[in-house]
C-alpha positions as MATLAB code, in Angstrom:
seq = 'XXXXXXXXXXXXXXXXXXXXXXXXXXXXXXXXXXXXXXXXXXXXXXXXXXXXXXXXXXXXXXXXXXXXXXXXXXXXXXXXXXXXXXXXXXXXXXXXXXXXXXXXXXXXXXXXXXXXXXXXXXXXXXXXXXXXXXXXXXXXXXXXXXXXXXXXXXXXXXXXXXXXXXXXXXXXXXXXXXXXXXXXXXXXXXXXXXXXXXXXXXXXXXXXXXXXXXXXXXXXXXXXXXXXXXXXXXXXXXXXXXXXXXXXXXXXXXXXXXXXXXXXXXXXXXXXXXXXXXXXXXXXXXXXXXXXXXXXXXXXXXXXXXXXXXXXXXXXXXXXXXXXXXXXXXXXXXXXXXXXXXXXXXXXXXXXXXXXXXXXXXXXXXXXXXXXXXXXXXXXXXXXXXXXXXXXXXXXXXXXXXXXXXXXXXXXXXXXXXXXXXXXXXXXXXXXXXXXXXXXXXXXXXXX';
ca = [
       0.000    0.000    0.000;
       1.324    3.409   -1.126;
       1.186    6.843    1.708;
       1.385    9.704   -0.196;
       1.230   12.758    1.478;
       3.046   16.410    2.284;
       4.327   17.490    5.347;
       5.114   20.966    6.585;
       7.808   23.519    7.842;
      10.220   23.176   10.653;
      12.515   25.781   13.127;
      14.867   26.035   15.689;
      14.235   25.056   19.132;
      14.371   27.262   22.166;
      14.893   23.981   24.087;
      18.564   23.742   25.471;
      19.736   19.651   25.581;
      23.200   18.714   25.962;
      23.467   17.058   23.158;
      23.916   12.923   23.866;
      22.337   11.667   20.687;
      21.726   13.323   17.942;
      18.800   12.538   15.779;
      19.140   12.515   12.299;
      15.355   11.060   11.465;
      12.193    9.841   12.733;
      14.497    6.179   12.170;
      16.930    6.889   14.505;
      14.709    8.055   17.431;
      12.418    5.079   16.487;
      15.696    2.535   16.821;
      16.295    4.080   19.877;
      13.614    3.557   21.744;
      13.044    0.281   20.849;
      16.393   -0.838   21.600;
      16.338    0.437   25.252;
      13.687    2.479   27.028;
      12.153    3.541   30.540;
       8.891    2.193   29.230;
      10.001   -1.229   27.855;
      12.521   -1.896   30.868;
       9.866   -3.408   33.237;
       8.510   -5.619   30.587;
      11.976   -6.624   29.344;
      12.527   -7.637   33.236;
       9.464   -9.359   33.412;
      10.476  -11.762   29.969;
      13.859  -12.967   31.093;
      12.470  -13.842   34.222;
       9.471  -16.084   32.576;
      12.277  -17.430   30.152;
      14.488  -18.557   33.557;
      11.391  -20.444   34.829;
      11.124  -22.389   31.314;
      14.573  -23.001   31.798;
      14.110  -24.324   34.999;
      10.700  -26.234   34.350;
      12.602  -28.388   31.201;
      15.012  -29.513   34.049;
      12.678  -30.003   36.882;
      10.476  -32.432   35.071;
      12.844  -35.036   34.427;
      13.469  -34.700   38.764;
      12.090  -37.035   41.390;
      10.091  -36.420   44.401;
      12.771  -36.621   46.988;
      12.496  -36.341   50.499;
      15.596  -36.780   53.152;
      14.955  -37.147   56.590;
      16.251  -38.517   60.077;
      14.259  -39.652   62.813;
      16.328  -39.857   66.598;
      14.355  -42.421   69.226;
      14.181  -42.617   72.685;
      13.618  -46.236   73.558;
      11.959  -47.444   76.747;
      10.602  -50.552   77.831;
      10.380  -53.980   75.860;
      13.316  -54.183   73.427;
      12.079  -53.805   69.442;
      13.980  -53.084   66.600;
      14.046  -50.059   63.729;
      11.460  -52.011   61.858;
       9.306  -52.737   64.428;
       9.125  -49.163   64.776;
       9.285  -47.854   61.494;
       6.188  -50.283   60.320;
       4.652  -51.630   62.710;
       4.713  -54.771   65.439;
       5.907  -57.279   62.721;
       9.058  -58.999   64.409;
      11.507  -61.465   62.343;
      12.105  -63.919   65.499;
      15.839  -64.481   63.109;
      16.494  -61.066   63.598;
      18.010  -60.096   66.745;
      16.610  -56.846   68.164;
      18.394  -53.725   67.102;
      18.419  -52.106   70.539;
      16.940  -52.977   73.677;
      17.235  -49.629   75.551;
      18.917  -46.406   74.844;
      19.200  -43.598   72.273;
      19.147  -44.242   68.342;
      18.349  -42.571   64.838;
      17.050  -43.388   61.626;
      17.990  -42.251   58.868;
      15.406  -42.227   55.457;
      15.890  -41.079   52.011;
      12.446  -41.454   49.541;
      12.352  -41.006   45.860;
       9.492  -41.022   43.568;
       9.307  -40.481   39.699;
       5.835  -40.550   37.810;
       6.441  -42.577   34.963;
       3.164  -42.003   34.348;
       0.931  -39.345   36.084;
      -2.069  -36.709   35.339;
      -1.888  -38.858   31.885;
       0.911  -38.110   30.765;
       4.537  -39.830   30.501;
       7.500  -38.906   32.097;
       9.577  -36.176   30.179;
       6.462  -35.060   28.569;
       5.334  -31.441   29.229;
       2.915  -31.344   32.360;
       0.721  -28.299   33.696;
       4.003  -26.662   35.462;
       5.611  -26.572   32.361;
       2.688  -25.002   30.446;
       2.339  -22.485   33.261;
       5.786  -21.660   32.496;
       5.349  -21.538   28.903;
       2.160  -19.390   28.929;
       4.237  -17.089   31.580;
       6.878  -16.594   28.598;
       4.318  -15.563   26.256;
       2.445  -13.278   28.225;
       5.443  -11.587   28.755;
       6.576  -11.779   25.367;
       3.186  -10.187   24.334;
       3.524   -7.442   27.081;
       6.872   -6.708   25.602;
       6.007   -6.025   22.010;
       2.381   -4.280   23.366;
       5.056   -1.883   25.606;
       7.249   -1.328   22.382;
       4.462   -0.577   20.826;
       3.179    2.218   23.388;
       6.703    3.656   23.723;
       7.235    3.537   19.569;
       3.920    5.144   18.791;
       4.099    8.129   22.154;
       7.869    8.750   20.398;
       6.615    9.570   16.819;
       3.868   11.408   18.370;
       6.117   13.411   19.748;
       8.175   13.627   17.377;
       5.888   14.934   14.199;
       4.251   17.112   16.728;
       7.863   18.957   17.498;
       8.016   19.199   13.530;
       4.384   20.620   13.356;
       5.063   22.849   15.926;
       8.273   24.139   14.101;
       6.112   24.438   11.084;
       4.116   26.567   12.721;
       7.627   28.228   14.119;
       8.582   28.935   10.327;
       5.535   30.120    8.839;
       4.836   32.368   11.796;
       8.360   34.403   11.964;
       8.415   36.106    9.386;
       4.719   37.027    8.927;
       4.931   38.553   12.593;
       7.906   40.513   11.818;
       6.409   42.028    8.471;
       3.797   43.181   10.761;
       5.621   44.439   13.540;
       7.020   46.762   11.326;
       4.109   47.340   10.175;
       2.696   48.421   13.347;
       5.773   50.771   13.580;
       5.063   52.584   10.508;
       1.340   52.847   10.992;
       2.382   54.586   14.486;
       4.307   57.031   12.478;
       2.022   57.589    9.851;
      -1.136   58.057   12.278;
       0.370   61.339   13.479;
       0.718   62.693    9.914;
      -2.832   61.708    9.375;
      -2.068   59.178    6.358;
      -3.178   55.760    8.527;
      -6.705   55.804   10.083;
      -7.249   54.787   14.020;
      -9.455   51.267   13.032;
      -6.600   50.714   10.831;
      -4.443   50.607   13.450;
      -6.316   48.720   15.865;
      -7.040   46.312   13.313;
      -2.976   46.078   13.273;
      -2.200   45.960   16.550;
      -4.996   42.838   16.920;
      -3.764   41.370   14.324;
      -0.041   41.446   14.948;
      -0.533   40.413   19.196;
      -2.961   37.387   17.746;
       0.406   35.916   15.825;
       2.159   36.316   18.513;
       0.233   34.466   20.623;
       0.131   31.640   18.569;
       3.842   31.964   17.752;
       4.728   32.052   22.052;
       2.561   28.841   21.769;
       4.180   26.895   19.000;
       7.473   27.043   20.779;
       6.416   26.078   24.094;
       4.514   23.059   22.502;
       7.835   22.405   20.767;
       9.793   22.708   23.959;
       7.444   20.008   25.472;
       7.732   17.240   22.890;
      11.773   17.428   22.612;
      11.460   16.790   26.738;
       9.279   14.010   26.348;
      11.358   12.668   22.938;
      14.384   12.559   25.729;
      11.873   11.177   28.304;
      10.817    8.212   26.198;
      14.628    7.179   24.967;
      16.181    8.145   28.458;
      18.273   10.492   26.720;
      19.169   14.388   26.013;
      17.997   14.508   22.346;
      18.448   17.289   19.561;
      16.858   16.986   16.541;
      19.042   17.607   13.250;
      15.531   18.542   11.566;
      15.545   22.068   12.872;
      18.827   22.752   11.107;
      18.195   24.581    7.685;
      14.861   23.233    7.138;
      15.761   19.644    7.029;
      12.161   18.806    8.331;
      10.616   19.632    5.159;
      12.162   16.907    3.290;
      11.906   14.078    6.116;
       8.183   15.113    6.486;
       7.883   14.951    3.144;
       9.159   11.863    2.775;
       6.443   10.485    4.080;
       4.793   10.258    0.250;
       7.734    7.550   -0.330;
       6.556    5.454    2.323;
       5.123    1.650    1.672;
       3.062   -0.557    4.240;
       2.321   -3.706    2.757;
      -0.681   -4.716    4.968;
      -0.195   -8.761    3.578;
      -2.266  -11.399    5.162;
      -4.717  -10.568    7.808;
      -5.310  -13.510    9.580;
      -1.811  -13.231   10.360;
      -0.976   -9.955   11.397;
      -3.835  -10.195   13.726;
      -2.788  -13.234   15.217;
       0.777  -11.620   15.993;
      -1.173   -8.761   17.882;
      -0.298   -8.303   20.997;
      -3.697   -8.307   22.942;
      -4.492  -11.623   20.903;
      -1.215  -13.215   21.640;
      -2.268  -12.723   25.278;
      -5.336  -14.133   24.908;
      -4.148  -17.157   23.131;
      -1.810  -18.036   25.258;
      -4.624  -18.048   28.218;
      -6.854  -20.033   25.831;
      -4.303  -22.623   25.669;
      -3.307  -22.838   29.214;
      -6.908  -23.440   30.160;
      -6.870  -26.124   27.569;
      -4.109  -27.651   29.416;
      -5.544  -27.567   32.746;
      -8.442  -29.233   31.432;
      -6.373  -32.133   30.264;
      -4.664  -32.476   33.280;
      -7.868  -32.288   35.715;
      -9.241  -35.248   33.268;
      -5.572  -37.017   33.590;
      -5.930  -36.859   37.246;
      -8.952  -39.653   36.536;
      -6.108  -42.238   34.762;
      -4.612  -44.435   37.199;
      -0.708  -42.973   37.858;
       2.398  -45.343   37.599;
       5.205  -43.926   39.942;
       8.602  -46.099   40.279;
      10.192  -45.743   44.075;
      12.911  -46.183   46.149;
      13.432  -46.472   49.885;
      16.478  -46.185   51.732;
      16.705  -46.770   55.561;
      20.112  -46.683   58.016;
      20.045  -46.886   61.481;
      22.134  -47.094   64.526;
      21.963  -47.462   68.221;
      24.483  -45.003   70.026;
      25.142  -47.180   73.095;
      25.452  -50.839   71.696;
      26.542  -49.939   68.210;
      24.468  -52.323   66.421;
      23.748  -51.117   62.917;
      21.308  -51.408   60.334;
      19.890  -50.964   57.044;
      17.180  -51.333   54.527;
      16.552  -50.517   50.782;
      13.331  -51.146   48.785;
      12.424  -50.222   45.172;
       9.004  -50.676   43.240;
       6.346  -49.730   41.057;
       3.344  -48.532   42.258;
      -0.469  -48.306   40.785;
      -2.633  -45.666   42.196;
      -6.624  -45.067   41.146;
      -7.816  -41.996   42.473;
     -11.278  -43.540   42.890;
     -12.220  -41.041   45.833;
     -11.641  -38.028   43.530;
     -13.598  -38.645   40.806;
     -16.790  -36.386   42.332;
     -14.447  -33.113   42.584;
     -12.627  -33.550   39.479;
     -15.933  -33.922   37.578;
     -17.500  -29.754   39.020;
     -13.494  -28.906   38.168;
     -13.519  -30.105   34.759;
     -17.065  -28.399   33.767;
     -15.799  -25.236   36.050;
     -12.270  -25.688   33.444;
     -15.012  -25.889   30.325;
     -16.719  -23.122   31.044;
     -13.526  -21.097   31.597;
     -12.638  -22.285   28.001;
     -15.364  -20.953   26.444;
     -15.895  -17.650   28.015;
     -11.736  -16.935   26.693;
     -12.911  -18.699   23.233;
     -15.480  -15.958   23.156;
     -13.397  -13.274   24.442;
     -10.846  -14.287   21.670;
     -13.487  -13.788   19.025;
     -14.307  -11.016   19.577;
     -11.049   -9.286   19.306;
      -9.921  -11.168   16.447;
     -12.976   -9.584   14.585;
     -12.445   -5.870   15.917;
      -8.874   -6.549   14.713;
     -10.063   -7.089   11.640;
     -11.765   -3.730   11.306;
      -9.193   -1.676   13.043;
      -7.007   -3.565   10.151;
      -9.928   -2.055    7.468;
      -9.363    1.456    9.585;
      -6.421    1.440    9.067;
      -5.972    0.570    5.360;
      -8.970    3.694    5.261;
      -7.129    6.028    7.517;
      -4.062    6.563    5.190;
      -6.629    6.919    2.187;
      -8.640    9.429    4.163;
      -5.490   11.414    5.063;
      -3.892   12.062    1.577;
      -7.746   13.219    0.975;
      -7.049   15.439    3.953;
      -4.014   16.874    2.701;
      -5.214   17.359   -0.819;
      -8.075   19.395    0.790;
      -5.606   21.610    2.503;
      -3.352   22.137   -0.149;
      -6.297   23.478   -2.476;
      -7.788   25.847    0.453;
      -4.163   27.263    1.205;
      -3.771   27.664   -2.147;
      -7.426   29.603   -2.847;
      -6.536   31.288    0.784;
      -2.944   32.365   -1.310;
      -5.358   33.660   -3.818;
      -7.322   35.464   -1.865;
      -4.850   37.376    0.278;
      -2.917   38.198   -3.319;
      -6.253   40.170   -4.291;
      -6.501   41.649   -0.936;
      -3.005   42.916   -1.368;
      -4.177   44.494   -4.509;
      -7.246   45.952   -3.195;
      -5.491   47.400    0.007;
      -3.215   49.444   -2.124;
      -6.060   50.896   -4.826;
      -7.456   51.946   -2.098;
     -10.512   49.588   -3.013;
     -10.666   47.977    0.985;
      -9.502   48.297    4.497;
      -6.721   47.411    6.376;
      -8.780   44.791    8.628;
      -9.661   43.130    5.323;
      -6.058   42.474    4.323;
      -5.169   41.592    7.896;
      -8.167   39.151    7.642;
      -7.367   37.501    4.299;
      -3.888   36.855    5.718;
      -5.101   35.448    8.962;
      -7.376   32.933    6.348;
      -3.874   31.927    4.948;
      -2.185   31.301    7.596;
      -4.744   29.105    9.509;
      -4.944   27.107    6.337;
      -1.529   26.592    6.304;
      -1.746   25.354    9.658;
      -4.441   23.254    8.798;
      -2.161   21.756    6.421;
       0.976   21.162    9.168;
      -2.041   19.377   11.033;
      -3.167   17.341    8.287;
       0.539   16.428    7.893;
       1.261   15.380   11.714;
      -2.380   13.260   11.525;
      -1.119   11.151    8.043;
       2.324   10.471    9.779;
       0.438    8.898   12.392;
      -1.597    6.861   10.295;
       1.326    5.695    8.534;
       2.789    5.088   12.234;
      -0.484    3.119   12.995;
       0.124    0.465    9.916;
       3.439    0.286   10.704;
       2.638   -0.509   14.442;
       0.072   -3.161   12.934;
       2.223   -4.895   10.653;
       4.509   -5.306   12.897;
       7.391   -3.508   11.139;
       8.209   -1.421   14.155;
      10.635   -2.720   16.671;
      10.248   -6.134   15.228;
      11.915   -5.197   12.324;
      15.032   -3.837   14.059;
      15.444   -7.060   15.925;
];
């Protein structure tokens, strides 16, 4: 898809920066804050800490259940042994006691591994894992959604320091013209040649510019700050120098946004990556709450050592097995879960619909935005240029003598508002050229 548009005038700041970066385009300042910003930092936190814990969760599932422990007995009474203790009365008569009387520990070391549990294998990914995963993805999403934010408040600030020096340019000169204007008119009032409504009309006129001139440079000052807010650095912006923003804001006629396939782009959205991700982790809890109803196969080993401290007898017991467990007792609760799991599913399913079709029309916005702002500036160029027109005949009627001075003044207060129309219909197509860019996700994404 092709942008065509113009852009308008720039000027010199009144904003002192020691000069750290210097911008030489809306590309640089873009690269910059994607590459590091305030805005992103927290989310950039938040991703390598979700991508440790999927680190972690491909080691920890290939782990055991292990528990160490020691147990210390005071024995009293009718001699018995470890075993005897440890499970029960059972007494091998072969066996001679452990310890009648005294002090002694135990020492125990259990391991379990689910070879097969919640129904699914060993090694295979379980619900901890897909926690993990949808973790990483959420983050990832809140990432790119923060990159976004920071990448779109940076060009808005941006084109509007342009605009403003736009305004900067075209205001300047005009107000100078008519300060000496004013001058001359307060010369020519005393010899009787210049009328008192004409110089009213002047003085208006001349104090209105002004205004809007004191304006444009304290809007101007505002933006760089928050330009060197958003990258966390002092910028200055080589587009002041020599009218250099004229050409980069024209540029913008140059500029391509191939929209491509739909069903993609929206799927690489941030909000629906989020969504997705929560979709799918539901999905997976529902699998495990119905694996929790498939009987679990877990291989053990037992390890026991024991000693009595006062007649140093010693000994020690290993076991290993497999087990087979039916969670019969469970099967009520895991039932309301599941259908509590189902309905979750479907209320995201929904949710996710939703936003996949407004998606699809803020894609259709879009592709009608950058349409409906070439219209824009078309529009503007052909009223500045009937304003031009205008103010031209004014001219000529002001000095036959034909019209007033307020008439001129007016005529020329026409063209210049229609010139600022135009810087406005500018700064709005650059940001619906920054909108398809954002939505294509040639933004940050592109610059890695």
């Amino acid at each position: 898809m092709r942008f065509n548009g113009l852009v308008g005038l720039v000027g010199l700041t009144a904003f002192s920066v020691s000069a750290d970066v210097v911008i030489p385009s809306f590309e640089r300042v873009s690269v910059l804050v994607c590459e590091g910003s305030d805005v992103t930092a927290a989310a950039k936190a938040q991703l390598d800490v979700a991508q440790e814990r999927v680190a972690t969760g491909e080691v920890a599932k290939w782990m055991p259940d292990l528990t160490v422990g020691v147990d210390v007995y005071a024995a009293r009474g009718e001699p018995t042994s470890f075993f005897a203790i440890e499970n029960g009365p059972v007494q091998d008569p072969a066996i001679p006691n452990v310890y009648e009387k005294g002090q002694a520990w135990l020492g125990k070391v259990d391991m379990k591994w689910g070879l097969y549990r919640d129904g699914r294998w060993l090694g295979e990914d379980g619900l901890a894992e897909y926690q993990n995963q949808s973790s990483y993805d959420v983050a990832m999403a809140q990432l790119s959604s923060a990159q976004q934010d920071a990448y779109k408040l940076v060009s808005q600030y941006y084109f509007n320091a342009l605009t403003y020096s736009g305004q900067i340019d075209l205001l300047e000169p005009v107000i100078d013209q008519r300060r000496k204007q004013l001058d001359n008119m307060n010369t020519t009032l005393e010899a009787g040649v210049t009328t008192t409504d004409d110089l009213v009309a002047a003085r208006a006129g001349y104090y209105n510019l002004k205004q809007k001139l004191t304006d444009a440079y304290r809007q101007r000052e505002m933006s760089i700050r928050y330009l060197s807010l958003l990258t966390g650095q002092d910028v200055t912006l080589m587009a002041f120098e020599d009218g250099k923003a004229n050409k980069e804001l024209r540029s913008v006629i140059e500029k391509e946004v191939e929209i491509g396939d739909i069903n993609t782009l929206i799927g690489a959205q941030p909000d629906i990556s989020m969504l997705r991700a929560q979709l799918e982790l539901e999905h997976q809890k529902l699998a495990t709450q119905r694996g929790k109803l498939k009987p679990s196969m877990n291989l053990y080993l037992k390890l026991r050592s024991g000693d009595n401290f006062e007649s140093a007898v010693r000994k020690d017991y290993g076991e290993v097995g497999l087990s087979f467990e039916y969670p019969l007792g469970a099967v009520p609760a895991n039932y309301g879960e599941s259908r509590s799991l189902q309905k979750s599913i479907t209320a995201v399913s929904t949710e996710l619909k939703y936003l996949e079709k407004v998606k699809a029309l803020q894609a259709e916005a879009i592709k009608n935005g950058i349409d409906s702002a070439r219209s824009k500036i078309e529009v503007a160029e052909m009223e500045l240029a009937r304003r031009e027109q205008v103010w031209q005949s004014e001219q000529e009627r002001v000095g036959s003598g034909l019209n007033s001075l307020e008439a001129l003044i007016q005529a020329e207060d026409d063209r210049i508002n229609a010139h600022l129309n135009l810087l406005g219909a500018f700064n709005a197509a650059w940001m619906n050229y920054v909108d398809a860019v954002l939505f294509t996700n040639t933004a940050c994404g592109s610059q890695g």
